[in-house]
C-alpha positions in Angstrom: 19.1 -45.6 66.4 17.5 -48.4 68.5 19.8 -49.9 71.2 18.1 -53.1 72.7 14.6 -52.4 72.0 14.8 -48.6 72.9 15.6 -45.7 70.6 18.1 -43.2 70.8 18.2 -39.9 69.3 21.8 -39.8 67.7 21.0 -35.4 67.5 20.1 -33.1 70.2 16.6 -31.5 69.6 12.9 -31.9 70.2 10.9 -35.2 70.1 8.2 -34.5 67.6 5.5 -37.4 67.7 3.2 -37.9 65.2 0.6 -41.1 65.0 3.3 -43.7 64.5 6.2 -41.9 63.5 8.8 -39.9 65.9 11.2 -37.7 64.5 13.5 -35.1 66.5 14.5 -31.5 65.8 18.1 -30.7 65.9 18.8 -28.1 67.9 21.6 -27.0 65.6 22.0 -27.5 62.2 24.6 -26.3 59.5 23.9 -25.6 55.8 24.6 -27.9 53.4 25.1 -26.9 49.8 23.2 -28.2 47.0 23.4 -27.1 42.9 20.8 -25.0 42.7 20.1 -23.4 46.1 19.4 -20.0 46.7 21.7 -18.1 49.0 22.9 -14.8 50.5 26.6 -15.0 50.7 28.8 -12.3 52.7 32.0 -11.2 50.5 34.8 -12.7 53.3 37.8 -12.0 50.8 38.8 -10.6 47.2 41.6 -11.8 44.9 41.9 -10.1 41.5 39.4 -12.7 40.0 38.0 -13.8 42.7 35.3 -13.2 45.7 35.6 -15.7 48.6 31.4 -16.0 50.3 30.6 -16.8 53.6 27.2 -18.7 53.1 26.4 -20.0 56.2 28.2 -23.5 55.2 31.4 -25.1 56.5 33.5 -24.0 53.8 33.4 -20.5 51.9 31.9 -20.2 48.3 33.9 -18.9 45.4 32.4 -16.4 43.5 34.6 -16.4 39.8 34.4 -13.1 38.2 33.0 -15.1 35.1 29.9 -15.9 37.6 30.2 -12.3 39.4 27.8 -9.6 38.7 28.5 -7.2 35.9 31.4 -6.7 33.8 34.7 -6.1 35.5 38.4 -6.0 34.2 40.7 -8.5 35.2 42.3 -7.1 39.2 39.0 -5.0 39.5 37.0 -7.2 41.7 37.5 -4.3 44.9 35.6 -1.9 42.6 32.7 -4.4 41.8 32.2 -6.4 45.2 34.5 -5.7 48.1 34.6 -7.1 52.0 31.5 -6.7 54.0 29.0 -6.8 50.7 25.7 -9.0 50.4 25.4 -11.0 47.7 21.9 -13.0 46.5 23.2 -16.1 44.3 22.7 -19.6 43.5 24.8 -22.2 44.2 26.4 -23.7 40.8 28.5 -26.6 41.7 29.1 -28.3 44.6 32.2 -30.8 44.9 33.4 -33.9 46.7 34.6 -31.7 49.6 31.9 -29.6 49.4 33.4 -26.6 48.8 31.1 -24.6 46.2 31.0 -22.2 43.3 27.9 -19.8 43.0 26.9 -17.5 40.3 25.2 -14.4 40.2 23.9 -14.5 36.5 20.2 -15.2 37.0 17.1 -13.3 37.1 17.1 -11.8 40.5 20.4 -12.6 41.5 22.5 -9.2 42.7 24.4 -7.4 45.0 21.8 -6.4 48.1 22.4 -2.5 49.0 19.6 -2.4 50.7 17.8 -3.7 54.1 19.4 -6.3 56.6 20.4 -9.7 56.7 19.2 -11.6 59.1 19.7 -15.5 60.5 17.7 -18.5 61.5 18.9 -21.9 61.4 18.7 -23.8 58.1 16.4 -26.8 59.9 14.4 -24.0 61.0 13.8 -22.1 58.1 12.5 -25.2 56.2 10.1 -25.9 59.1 8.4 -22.5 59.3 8.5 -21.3 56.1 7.1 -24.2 53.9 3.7 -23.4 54.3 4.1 -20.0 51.9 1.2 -18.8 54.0 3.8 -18.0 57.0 5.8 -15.8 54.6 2.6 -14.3 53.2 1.7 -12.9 56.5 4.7 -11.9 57.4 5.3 -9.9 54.6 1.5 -8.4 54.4 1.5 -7.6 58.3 5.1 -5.6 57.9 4.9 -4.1 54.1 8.7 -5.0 54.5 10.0 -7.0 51.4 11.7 -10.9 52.3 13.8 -12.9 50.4 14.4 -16.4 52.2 17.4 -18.0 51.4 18.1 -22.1 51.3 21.4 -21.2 53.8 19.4 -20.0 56.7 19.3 -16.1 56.1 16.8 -13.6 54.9 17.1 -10.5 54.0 14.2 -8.1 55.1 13.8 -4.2 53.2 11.3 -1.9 54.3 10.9 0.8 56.7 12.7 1.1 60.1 10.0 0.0 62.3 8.8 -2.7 60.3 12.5 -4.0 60.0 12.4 -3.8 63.6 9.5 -6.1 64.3 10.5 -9.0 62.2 14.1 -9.0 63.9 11.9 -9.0 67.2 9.6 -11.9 65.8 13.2 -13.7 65.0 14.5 -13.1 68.4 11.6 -15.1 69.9 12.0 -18.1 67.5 15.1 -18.1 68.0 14.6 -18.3 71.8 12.1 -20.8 71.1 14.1 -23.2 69.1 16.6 -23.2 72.3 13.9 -24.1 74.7 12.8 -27.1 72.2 8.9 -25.5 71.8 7.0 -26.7 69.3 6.6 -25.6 65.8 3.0 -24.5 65.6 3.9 -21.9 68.5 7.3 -20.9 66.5 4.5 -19.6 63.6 2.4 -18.2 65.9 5.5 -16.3 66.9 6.3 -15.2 63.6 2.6 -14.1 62.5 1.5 -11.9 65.7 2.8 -8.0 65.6 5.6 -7.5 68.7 6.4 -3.8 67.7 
């Protein structure tokens, strides 16, 4: 915004300069849905029909059994998805007030048993992980498998240690991101071994 020939940053964040354009970084961001998006939900509720996700948005996601995973009968839900669970799914409609339905029927899309889920913020996530050659070393220095999710979380599955070191990895960005540091040493945090 300018303000009599100066400008003003209407977000908190970093001042990121380059040739003649300046952008900033929030330093906090929320997820906001889109059709089509990639997500890890958290199962927050059950009705008999009906799973309520926490997907790192404003409002929860409803998860129909129609969309769920599986068959189930009607007032079986509990027995297919209960509190607690992970969920990979896509985001299938999103509506004026943003609340959103997701689906879990889709090549890939499933119930996560395994591994950890694990936060960055969404503005973040964008930032480091759009060169796929971030996530390529990641995953080949840490034999762990990623998923990265459009909401801001990823889930990591491997062995103990491994787990371990990308959590550490995320600790530092995350520290980073609160001291406003750039993004080229963000990836250099993400790429070098801490375990």
């Amino acid at each position: 915004m300018e303000n009599d020939g100066q400008l003003i940053a209407v977000k908190l964040g970093a001042l990121i300069e380059n040739e003649d354009e300046i952008s900033v970084m929030p330093s906090h961001t929320k997820y906001t849905p889109r059709p089509g998006d990639l997500v890890i939900g958290v199962v927050e509720a059950v009705q008999s029909n009906l799973w309520f996700l926490d997907i790192n948005a404003p409002f929860n996601a409803l998860l129909p059994m129609s969309l769920g995973p599986g068959k189930s009968e009607f007032g079986g839900a509990r027995n297919v998805l209960n509190v607690g669970f992970s969920v990979l799914c896509r985001i299938q409609e999103v509506d004026e007030t943003h609340s959103s339905v997701v689906t879990m029927k889709g090549l890939g899309l499933r119930r996560l048993d395994s591994g950890i889920v694990e936060e960055i913020p969404p503005h973040l996530m964008q930032s480091l992980f759009s060169n796929s050659e971030v996530l390529k070393s990641l995953k080949s220095s840490t034999d762990c498998r990623i998923i990265l999710a459009d909401n801001g979380r990823m889930w990591i599955d491997g062995d103990t240690d491994s787990i371990s070191d990308i959590i550490s990895r995320i600790d530092i960005i995350r520290n980073l991101s609160r001291d406003f540091s750039s993004l080229d040493s963000m990836i250099e945090a993400l790429q070098t071994e801490v375990c």
